[in-house]
C-alpha positions in Angstrom: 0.0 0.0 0.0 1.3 3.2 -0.9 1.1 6.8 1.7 0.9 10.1 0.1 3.6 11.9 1.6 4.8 15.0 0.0 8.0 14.6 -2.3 11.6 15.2 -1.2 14.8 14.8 -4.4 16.3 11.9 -3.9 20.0 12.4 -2.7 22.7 10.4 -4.7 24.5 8.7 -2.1 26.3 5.6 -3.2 23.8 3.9 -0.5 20.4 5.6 -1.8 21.9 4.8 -5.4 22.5 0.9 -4.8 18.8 0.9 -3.1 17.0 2.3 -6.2 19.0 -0.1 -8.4 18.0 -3.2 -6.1 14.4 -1.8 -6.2 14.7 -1.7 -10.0 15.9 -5.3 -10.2 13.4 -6.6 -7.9 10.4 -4.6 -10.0 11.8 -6.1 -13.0 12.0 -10.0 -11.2 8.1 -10.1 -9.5 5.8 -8.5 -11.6 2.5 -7.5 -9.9 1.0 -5.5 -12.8 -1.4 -6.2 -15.4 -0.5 -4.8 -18.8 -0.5 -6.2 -22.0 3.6 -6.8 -23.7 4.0 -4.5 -26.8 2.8 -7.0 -29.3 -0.5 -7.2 -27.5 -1.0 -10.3 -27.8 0.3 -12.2 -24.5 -1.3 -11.2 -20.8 1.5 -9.4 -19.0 0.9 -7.9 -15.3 -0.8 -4.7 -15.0 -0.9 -2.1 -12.3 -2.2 0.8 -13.8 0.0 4.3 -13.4 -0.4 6.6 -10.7 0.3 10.0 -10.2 0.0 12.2 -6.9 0.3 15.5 -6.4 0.1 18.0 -3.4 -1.2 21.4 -3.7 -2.2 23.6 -0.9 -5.6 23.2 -0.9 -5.8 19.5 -1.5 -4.1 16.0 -2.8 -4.4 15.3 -6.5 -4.5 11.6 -7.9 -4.1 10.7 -11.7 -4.6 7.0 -12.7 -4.3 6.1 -16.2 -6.9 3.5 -17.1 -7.3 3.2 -21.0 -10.1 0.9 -22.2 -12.2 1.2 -19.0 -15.3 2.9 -18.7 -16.8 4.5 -15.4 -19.2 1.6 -15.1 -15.6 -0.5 -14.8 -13.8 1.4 -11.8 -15.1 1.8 -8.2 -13.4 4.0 -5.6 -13.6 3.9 -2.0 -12.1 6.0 1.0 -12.5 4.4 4.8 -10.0 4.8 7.9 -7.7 7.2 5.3 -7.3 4.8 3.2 -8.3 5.7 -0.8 -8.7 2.3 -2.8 -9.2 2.3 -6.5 -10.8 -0.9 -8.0 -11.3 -2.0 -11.6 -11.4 -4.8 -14.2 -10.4 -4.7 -17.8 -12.6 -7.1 -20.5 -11.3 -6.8 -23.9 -11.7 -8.9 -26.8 -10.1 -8.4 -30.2 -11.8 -9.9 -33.4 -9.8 -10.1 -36.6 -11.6 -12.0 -40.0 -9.5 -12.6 -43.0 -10.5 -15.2 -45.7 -9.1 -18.7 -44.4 -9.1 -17.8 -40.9 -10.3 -16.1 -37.2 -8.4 -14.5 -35.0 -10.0 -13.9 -31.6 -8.0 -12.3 -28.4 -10.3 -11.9 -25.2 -7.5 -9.6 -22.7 -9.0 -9.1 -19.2 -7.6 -8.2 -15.5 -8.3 -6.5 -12.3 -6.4 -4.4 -9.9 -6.3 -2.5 -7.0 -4.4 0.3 -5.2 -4.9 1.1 -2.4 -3.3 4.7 -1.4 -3.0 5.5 2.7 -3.9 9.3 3.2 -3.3 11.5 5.5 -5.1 11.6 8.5 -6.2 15.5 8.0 -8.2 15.6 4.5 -12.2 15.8 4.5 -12.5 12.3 3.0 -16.9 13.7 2.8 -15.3 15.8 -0.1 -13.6 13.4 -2.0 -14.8 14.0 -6.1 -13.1 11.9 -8.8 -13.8 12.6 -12.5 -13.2 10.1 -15.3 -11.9 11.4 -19.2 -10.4 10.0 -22.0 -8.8 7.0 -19.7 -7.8 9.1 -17.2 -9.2 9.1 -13.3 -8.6 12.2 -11.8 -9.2 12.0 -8.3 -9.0 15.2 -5.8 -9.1 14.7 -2.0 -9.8 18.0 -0.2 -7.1 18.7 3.3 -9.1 20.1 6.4 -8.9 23.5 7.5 -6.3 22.7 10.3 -4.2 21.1 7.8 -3.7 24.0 4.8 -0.6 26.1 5.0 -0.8 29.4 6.1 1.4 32.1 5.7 2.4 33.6 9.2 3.1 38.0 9.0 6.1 39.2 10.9 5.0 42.1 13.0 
């Protein structure tokens, strides 16, 4: 499960650069994803991608989810925890003369993204466009920065 914690730059310490390369390799050795290989014809894993984003008046999630509808994706946020839920069906039909090609892809995932503990989870609004789930979770009041005056 991934937290939304705001982004620091990585450093490039010899020790922060062998972590990212051993995170790299083990990425590359369990796949949890579901995503069709680049001939599209094979199932790969398939995670779909996520971006987050802080702003001062709220968190902003992007997932990219092409070839769902809204009808396929269900979103959920209990105990500051945001889950995002869906299931790909696709089938590809191809008719030539002397023969029938017929792919059926399909897959389901789930993220599941911890929050902080000081957003209005009541306010939560997500918006679905051209494969792309915008999601945007509202912080509380006590929570937004505030510029302090020097007196």
């Amino acid at each position: 499960m991934k937290q939304l914690t705001r982004y620091q730059y990585p450093s490039t310490t010899p020790v922060n650069n062998l972590r990212r390369e051993m995170d790299r390799i083990f990425n590359e050795l369990i796949p949890f994803n579901w995503r069709l290989d680049e001939s599209e014809t094979t199932m790969a894993s398939w995670t779909p991608t996520t971006d987050m984003m802080e702003t001062d008046e709220s968190y902003l999630i992007e997932v990219d989810l092409p070839g769902l509808t809204k009808k396929d994706i269900q979103i959920n946020a209990h105990d500051n925890v945001l889950s995002i839920e869906g299931e790909r069906k696709r089938e590809t039909k191809e008719e030539h003369p002397g023969y029938l090609r017929n792919e059926r892809y399909f897959g389901s995932f789930k993220r599941s993204i911890m929050l902080p503990a000081s957003v209005m989870d009541d306010k939560i609004k997500a918006t679905f466009k051209d494969g792309v789930l915008r999601i945007n979770v509202p912080k509380a009041e006590k929570s937004k920065r505030k510029t302090v005056p020097i007196d």
